[in-house]
C-alpha positions as CSV (number, residue, x, y, z in Angstrom):
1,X,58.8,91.8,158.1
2,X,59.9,94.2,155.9
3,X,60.0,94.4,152.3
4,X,60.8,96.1,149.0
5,X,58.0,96.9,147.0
6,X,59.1,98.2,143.5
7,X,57.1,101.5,142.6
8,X,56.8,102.4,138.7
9,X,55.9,105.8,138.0
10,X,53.5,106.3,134.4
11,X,52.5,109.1,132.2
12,X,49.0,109.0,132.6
13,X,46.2,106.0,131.8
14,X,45.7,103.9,135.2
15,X,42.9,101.9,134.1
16,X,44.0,101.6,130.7
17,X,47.6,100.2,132.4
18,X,45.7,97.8,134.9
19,X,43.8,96.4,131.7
20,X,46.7,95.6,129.6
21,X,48.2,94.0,132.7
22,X,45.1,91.8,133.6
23,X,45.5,91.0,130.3
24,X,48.5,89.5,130.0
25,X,48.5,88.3,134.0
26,X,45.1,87.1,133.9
27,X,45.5,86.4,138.1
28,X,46.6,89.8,138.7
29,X,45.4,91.1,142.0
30,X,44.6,95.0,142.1
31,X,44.6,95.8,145.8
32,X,41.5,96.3,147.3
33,X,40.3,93.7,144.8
34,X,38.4,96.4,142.6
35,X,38.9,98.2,139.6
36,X,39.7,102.1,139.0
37,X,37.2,104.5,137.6
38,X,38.0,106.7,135.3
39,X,39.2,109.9,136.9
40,X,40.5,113.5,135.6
41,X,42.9,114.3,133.4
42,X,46.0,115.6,134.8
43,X,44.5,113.6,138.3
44,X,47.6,111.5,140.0
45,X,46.5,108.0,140.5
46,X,47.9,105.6,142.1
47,X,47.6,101.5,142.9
48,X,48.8,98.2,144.0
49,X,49.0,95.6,141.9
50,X,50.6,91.9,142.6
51,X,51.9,89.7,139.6
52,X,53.1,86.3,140.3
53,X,53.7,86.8,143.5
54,X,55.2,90.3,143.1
55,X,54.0,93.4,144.6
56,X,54.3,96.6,142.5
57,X,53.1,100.2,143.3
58,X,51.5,102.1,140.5
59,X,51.3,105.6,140.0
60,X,50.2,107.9,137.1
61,X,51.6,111.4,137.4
62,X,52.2,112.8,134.0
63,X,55.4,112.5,131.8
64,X,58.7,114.0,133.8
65,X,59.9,110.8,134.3
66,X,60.2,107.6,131.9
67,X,61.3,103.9,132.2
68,X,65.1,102.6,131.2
69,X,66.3,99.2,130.6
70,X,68.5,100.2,134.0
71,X,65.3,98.7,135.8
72,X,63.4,95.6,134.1
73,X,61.2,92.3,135.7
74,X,62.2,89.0,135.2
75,X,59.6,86.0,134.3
76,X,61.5,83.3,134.6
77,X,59.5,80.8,132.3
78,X,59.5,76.7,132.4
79,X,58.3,76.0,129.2
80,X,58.9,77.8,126.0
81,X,55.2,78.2,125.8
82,X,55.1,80.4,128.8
83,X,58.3,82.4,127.1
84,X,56.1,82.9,124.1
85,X,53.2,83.2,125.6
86,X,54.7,86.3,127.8
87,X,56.5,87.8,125.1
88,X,54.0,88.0,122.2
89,X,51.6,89.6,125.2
90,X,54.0,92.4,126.9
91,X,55.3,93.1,123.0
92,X,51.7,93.8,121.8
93,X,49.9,97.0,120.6
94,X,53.3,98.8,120.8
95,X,56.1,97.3,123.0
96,X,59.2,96.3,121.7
97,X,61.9,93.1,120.8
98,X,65.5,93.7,122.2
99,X,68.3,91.2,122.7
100,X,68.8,88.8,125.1
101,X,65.4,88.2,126.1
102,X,65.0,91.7,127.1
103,X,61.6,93.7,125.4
104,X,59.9,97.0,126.1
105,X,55.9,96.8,127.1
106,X,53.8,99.4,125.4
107,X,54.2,101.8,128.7
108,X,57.9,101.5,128.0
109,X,58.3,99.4,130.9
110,X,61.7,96.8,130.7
111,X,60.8,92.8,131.1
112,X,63.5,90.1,130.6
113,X,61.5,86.8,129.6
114,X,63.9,84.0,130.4
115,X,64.0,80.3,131.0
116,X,64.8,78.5,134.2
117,X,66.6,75.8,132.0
118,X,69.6,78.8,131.1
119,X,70.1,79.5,135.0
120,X,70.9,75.8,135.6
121,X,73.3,75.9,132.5
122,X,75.1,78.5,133.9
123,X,75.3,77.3,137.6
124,X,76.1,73.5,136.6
125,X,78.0,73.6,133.1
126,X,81.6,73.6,132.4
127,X,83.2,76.3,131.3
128,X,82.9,75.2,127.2
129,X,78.9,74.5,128.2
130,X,78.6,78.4,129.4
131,X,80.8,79.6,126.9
132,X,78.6,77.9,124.2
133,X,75.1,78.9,125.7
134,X,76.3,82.3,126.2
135,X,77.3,83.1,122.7
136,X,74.1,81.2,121.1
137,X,71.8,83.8,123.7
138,X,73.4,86.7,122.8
139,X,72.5,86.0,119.1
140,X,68.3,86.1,120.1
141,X,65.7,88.0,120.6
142,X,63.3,85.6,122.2
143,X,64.9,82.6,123.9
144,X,64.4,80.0,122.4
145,X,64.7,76.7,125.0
146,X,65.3,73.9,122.4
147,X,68.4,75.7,121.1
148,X,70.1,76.4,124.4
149,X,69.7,72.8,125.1
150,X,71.0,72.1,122.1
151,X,74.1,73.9,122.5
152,X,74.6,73.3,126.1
153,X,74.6,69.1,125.1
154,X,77.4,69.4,122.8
């Protein structure tokens, strides 16, 4: 079977990277099961990581290339605890808040945090329903569940 593993390409700081994402995805698996020593500087390193069910390739190999919101992850959350739970984490020690759901990690790496609620408002709402849901989530930073609903029901 094949499959598309997406491969994200870092400055430098492998096991500081695998830390932070341990962190926030406490069941991470690192392939091999282990964790990376600390190696040269200037040394490529590379590994395999799985989050939620999603394999990504890892590799440190110094600054020519950096991360654009062209390329983000999606969590899509169930609760608005998991939505806050993921965006306080990946916005920590340096990331960033941007609209829509969408924030920066402190590796400059794009995540959209998002609720499964909005993608049944979309699929099942009338045209006023998406209309109204739309134009309350382009006014946040972090969605915010409660209001969507609240829109969405009027």
């Amino acid at each position: 079977m094949k499959k598309i593993t997406p491969f994200l390409w870092f400055d430098k700081d492998m096991k500081g990277i695998l830390g932070f994402y341990k962190s926030v995805f406490p069941d991470m698996r690192i392939d091999g099961g282990g964790e990376l020593e600390d190696t040269p500087s200037g040394s490529v390193e590379m590994a395999t990581i799985e989050i939620l069910g999603q394999e990504l390739s890892l590799m440190t190999a110094g600054p020519m290339y950096t991360f654009s919101e062209a390329i983000s992850l999606m969590i899509t959350c169930d609760t608005q605890e998991e939505i806050d739970y993921y965006w306080n984490a990946l916005t920590a020690d340096g990331g960033s808040e941007g609209p829509c759901g969408w924030l920066k990690d402190k590796y400059g790496l794009s995540w959209q945090v998002a609720p499964s609620a909005m993608n049944r408002m979309m699929k099942e709402g009338t045209k006023d329903q998406i209309k109204r849901v739309t134009e309350a989530f382009m006014k946040m930073k972090k969605f915010d569940i409660a209001t969507l609903e609240e829109v969405y029901n009027q």
